[in-house]
N, CA, C and O of each residue as an XYZ file, in Angstrom:
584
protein
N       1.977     29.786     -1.000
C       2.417     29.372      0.310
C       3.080     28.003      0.201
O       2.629     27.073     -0.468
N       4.057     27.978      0.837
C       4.581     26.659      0.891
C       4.632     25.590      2.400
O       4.989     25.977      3.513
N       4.309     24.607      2.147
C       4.460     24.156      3.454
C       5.739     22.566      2.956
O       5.961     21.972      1.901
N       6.254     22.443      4.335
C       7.057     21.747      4.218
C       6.677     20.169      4.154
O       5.729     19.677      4.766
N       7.991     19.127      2.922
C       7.454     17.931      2.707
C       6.961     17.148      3.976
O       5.937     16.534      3.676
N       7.375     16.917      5.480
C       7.017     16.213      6.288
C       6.008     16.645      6.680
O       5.279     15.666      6.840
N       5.362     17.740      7.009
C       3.657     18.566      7.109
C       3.382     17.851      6.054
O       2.987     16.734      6.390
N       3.425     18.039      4.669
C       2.417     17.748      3.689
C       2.160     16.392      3.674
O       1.050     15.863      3.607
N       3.376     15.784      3.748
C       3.185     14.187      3.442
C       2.592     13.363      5.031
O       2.660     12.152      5.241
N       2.068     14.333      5.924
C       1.855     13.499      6.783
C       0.220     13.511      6.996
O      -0.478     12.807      7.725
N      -0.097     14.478      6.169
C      -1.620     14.894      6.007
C      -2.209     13.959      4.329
O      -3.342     13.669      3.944
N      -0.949     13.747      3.750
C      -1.163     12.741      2.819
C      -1.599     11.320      2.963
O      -2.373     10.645      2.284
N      -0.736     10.981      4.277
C      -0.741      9.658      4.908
C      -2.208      9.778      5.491
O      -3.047      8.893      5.323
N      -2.403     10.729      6.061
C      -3.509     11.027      7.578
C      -5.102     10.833      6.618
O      -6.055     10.261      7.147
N      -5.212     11.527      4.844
C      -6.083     10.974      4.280
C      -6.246      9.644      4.097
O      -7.188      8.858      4.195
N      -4.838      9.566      3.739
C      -5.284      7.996      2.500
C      -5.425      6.559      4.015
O      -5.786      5.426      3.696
N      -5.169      6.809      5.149
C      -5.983      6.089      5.798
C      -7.192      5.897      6.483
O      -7.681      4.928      7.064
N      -7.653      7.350      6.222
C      -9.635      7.346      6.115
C      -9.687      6.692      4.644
O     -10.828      6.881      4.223
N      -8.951      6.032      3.734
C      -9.668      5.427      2.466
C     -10.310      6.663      1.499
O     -11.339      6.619      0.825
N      -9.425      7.691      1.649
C      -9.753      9.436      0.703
C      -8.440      9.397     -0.014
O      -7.337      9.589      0.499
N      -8.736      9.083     -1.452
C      -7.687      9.005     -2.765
C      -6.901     10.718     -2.358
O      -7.434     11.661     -1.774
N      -5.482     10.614     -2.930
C      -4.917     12.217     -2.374
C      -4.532     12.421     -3.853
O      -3.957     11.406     -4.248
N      -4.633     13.343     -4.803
C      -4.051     13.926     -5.637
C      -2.657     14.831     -5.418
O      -2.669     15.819     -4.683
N      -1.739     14.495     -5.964
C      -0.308     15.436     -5.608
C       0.072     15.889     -7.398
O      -0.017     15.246     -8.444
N       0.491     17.228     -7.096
C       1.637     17.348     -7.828
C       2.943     16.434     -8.405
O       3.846     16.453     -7.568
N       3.250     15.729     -9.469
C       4.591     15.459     -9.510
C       5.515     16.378     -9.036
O       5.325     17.561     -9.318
N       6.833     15.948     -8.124
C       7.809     16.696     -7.890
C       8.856     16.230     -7.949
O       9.114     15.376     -7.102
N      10.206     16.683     -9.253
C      11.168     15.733     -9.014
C      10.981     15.190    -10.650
O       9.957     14.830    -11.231
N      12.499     15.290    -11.173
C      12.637     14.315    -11.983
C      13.301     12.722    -12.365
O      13.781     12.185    -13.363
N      13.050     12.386    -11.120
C      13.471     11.118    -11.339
C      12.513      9.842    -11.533
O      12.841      8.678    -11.303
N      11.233     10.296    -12.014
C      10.219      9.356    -12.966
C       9.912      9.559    -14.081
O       8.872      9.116    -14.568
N      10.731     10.252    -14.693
C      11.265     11.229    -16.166
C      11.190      9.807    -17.056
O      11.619      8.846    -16.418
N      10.819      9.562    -18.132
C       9.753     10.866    -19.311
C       7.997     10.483    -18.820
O       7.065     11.268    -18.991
N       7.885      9.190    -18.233
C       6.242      9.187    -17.648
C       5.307      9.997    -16.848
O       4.097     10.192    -16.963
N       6.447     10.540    -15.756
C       5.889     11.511    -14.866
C       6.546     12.791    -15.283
O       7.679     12.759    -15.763
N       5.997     13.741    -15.150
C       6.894     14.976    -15.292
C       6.544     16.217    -14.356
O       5.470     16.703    -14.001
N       7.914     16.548    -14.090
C       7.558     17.671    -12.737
C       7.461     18.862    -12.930
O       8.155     19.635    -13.591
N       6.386     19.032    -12.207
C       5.733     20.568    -11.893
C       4.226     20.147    -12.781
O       3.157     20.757    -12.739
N       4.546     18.976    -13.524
C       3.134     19.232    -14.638
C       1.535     18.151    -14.230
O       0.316     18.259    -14.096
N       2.458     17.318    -14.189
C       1.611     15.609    -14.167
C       0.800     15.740    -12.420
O       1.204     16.277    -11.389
N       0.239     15.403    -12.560
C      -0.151     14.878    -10.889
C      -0.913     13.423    -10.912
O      -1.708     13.109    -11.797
N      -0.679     12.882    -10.199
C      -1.431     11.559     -9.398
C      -2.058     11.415     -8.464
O      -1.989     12.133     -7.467
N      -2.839     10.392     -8.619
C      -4.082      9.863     -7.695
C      -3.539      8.626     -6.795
O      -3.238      7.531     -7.268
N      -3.481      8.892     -5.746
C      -2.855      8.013     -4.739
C      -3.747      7.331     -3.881
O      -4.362      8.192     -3.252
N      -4.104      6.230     -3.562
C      -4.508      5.152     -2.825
C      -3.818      4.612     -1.643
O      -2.720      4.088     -1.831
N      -4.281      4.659     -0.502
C      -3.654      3.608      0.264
C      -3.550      2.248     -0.542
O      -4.349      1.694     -1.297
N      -2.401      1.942     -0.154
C      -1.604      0.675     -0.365
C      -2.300     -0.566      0.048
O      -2.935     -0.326      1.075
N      -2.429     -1.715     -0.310
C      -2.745     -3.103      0.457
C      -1.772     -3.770      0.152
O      -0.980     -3.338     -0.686
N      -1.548     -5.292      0.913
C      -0.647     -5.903      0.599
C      -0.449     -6.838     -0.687
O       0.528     -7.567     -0.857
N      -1.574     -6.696     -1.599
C      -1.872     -7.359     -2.890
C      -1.354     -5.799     -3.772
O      -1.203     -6.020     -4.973
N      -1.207     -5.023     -3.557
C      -1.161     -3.838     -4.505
C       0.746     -4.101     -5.080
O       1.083     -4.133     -6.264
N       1.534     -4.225     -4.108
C       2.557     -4.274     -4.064
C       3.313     -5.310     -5.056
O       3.451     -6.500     -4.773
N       3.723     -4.793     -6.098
C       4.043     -5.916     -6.838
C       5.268     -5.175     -8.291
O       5.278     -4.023     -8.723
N       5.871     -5.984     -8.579
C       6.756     -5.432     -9.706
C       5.798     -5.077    -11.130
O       4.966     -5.638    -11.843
N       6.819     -3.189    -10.975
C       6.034     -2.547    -11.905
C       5.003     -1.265    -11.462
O       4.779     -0.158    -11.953
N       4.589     -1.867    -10.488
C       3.587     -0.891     -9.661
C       4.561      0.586     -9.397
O       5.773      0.549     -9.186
N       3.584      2.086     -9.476
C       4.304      2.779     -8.903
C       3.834      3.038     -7.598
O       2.645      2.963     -7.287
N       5.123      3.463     -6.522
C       4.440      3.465     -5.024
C       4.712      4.626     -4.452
O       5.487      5.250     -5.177
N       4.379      5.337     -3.280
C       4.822      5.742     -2.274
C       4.926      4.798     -0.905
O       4.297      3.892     -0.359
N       6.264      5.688     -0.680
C       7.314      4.957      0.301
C       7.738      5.773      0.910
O       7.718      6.926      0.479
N       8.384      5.400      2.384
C       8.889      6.201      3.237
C      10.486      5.735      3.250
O      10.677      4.573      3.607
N      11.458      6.399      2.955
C      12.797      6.280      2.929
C      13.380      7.179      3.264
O      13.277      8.246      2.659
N      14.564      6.956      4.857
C      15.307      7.632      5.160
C      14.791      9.160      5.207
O      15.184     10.125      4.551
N      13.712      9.067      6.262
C      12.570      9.987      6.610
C      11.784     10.752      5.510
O      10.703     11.201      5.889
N      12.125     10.981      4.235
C      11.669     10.982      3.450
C      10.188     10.408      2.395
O      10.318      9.240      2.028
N       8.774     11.164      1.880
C       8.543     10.141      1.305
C       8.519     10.489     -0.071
O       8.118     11.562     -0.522
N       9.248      8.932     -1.118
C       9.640      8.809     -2.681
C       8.436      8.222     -3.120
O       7.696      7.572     -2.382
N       8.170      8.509     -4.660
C       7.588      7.714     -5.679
C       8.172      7.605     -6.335
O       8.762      8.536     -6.883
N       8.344      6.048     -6.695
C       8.972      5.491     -7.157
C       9.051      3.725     -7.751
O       9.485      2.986     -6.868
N       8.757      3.118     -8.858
C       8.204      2.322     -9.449
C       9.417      0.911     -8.682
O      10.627      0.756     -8.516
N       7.828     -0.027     -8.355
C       8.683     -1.190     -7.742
C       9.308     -2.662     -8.962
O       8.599     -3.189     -9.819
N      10.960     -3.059     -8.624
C      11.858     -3.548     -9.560
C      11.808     -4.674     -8.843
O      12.009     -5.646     -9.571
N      11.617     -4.967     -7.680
C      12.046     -5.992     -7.090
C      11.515     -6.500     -5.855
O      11.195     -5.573     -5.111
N      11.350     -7.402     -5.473
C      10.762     -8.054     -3.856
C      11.423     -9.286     -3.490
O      11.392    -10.255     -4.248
N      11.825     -9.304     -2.739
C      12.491    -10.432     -1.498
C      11.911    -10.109     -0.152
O      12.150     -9.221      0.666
N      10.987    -11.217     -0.190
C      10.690    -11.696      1.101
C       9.685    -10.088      1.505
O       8.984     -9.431      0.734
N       9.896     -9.917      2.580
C      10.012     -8.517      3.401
C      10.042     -7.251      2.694
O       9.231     -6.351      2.914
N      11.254     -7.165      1.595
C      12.149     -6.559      1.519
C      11.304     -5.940     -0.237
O      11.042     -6.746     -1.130
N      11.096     -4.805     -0.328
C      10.953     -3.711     -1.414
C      11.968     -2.964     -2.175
O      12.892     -2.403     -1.587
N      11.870     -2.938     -3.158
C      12.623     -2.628     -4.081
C      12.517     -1.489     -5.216
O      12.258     -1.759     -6.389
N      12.721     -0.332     -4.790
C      12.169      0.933     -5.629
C      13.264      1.596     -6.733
O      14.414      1.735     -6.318
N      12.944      2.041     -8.213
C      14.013      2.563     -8.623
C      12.525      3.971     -9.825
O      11.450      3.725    -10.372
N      13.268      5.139     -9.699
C      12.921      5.714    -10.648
C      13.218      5.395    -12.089
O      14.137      4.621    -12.356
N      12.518      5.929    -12.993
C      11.845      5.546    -14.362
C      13.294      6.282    -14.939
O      13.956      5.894    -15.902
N      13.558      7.370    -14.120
C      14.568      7.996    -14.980
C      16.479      8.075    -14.100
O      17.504      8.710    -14.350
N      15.987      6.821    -12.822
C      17.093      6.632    -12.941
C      17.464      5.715    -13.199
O      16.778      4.694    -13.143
N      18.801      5.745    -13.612
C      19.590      3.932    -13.924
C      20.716      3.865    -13.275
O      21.621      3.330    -13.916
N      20.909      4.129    -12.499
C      21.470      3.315    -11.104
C      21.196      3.271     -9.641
O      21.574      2.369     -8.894
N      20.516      4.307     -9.298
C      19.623      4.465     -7.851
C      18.458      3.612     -7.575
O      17.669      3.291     -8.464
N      18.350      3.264     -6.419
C      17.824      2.230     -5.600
C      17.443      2.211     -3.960
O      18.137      2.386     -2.958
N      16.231      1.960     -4.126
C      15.738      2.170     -2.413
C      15.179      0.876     -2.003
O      14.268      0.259     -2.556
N      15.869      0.538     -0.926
C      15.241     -0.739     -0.814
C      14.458     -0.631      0.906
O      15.008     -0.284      1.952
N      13.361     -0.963      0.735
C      12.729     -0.425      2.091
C      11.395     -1.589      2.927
O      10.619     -1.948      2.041
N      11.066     -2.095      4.076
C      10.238     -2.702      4.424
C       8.892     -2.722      3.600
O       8.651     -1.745      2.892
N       7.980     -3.799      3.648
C       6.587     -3.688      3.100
C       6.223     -2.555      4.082
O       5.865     -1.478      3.604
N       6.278     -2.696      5.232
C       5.420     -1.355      5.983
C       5.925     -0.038      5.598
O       5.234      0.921      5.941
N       7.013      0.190      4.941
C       7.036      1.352      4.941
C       6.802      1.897      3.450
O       7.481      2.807      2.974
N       5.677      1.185      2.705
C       5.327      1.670      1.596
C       3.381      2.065      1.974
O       2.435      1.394      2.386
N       3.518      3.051      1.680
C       1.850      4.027      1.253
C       0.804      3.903      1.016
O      -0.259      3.636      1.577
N       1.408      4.260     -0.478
C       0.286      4.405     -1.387
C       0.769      3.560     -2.868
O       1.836      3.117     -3.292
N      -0.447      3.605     -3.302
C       0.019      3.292     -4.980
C      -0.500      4.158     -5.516
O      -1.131      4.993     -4.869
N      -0.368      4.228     -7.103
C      -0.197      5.160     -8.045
C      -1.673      4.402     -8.680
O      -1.763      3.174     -8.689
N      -2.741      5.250     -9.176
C      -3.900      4.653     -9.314
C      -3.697      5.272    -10.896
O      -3.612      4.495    -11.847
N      -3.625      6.842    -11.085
C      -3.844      7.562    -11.812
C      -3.071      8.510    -12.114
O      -2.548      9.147    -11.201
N      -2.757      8.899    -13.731
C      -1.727      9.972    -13.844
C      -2.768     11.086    -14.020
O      -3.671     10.697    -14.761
N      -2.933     12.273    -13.609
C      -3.647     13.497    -14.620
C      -2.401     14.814    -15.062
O      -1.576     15.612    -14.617
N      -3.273     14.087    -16.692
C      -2.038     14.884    -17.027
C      -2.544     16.661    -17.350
O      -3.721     16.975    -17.169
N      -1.737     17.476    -17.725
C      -1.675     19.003    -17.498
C      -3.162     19.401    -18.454
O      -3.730     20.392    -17.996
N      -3.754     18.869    -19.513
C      -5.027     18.765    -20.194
C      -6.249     18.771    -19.121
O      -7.244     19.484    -18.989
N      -5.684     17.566    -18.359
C      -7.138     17.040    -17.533
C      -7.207     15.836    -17.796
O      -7.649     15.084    -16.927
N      -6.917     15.468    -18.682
C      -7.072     13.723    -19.135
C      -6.550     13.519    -18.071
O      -5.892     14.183    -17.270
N      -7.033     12.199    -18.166
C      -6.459     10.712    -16.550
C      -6.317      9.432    -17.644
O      -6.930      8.960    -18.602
N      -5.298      9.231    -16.986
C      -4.592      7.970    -17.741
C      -4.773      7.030    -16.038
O      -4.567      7.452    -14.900
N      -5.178      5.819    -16.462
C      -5.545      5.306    -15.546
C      -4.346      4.265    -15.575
O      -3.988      3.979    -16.717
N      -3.673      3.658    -14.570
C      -2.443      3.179    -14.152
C      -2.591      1.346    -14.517
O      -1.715      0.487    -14.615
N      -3.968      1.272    -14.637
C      -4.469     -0.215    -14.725
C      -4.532     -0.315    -16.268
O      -4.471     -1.482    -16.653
N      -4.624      0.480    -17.111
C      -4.745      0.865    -18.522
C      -4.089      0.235    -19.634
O      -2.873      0.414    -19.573
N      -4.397     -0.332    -20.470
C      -3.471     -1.284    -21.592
C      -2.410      0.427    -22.052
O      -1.239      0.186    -22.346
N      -2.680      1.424    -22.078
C      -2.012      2.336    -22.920
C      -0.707      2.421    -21.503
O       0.457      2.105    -21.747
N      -1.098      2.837    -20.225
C       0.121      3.322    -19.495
C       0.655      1.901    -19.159
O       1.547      2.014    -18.319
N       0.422      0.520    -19.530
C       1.082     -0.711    -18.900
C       2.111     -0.625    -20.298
O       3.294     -0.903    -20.097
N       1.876     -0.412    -21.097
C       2.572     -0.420    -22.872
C       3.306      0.965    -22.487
O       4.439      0.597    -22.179
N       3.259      2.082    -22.374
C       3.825      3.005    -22.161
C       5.263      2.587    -21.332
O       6.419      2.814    -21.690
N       4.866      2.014    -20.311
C       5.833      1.499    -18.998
C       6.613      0.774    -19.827
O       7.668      1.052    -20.396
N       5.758     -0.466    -19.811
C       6.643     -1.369    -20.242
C       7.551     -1.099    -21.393
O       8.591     -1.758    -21.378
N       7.401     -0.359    -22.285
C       8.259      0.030    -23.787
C       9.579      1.212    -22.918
O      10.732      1.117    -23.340
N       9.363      1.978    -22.055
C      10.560      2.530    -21.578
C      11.311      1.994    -20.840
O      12.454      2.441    -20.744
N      10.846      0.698    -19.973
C      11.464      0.002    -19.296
C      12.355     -0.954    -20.320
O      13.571     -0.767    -20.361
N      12.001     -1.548    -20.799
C      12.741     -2.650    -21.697
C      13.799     -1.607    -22.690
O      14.492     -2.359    -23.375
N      13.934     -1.024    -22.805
C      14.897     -0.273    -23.369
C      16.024     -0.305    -22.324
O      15.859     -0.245    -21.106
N      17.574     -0.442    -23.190
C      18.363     -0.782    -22.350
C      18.660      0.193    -21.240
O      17.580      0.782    -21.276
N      19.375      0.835    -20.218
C      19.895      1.755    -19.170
C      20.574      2.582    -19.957
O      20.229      3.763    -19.910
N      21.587      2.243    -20.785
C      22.792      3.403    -21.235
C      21.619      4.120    -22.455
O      21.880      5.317    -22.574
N      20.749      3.808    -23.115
C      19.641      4.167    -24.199
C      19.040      5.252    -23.454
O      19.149      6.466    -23.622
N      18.275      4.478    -22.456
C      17.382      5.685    -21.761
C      18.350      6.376    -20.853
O      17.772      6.685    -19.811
N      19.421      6.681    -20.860
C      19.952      7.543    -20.006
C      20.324      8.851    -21.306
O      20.196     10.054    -21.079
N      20.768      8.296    -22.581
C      20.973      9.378    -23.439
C      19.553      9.935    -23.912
O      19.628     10.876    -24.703
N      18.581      9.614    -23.645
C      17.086      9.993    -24.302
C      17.050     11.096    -22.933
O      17.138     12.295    -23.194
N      16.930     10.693    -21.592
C      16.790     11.954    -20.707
C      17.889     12.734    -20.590
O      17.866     13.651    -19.768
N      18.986     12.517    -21.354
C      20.402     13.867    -21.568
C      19.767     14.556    -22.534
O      19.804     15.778    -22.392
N      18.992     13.992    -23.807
C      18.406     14.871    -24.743
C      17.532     15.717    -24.476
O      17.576     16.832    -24.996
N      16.312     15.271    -23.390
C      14.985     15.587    -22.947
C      15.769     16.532    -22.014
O      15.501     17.681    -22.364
N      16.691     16.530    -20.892
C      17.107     17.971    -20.053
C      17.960     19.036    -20.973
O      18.055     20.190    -20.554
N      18.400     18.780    -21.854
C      18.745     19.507    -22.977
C      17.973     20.100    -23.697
O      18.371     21.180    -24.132
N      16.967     19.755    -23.985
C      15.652     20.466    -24.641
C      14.693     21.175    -23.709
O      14.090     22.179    -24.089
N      14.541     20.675    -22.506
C      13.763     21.926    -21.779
C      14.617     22.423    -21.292
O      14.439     23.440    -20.622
């Protein structure tokens, strides 16, 4: 059965402000090669205003929509979201209109990689610091191979 993203994500929201962690499916490859879709799922937290910080991954509400998507940047007010696997897209959106954070990956095993973790902060950080035109030919290889 399928139900539609604004139903689902509004019963997402409707937990995580009773303070009830929501597990989702990854959907979407644009947090490609950390997250992967259809496989990975995460453990989502309501958001506080200390959670919010470069690096963090979040949910956000954009252009009625809601993205996950790892934060690059902050001014003032002002949020700054870009996927892992894109290199040039950009959402820039109010503090209020961000969620959740990303607590936990579980990956397709069962393992949980925990988001606070020396292994997924080294993970991050080693795909991030790689230049844009690098990691853009590594995910031409990776959609080429699956």
């Amino acid at each position: 059965m399928e139900i539609k993203n604004k139903i689902f994500f509004a019963e997402v929201e409707r937990l995580l402000t009773e303070d009830i962690t929501a597990t989702i499916l990854v959907r979407g490859n644009s947090m490609r090669p950390l997250l992967r879709d259809g496989r990975d799922k995460v453990v989502l937290r309501r958001s506080q205003e200390s959670d919010i910080a470069i690096g963090e991954i979040m949910l956000f509400r954009y252009r009625g929509d809601c993205i996950m998507h790892r934060v690059v940047e902050i001014d003032c007010d002002k949020v700054v979201f870009a996927g892992d696997g894109n290199y040039k897209t950009q959402e820039k959106v109010r503090r209020t209109d961000v969620i959740a954070r990303v607590e936990a990956v579980v990956r397709p095993s069962g393992r949980v990689v925990k988001c606070d973790s020396l292994r997924w902060r080294t993970m991050s950080r080693a795909w991030l610091i790689l230049p844009r035109e690098l990691r853009r030919i590594i995910l031409g290889v990776m959609r080429r191979i699956n």
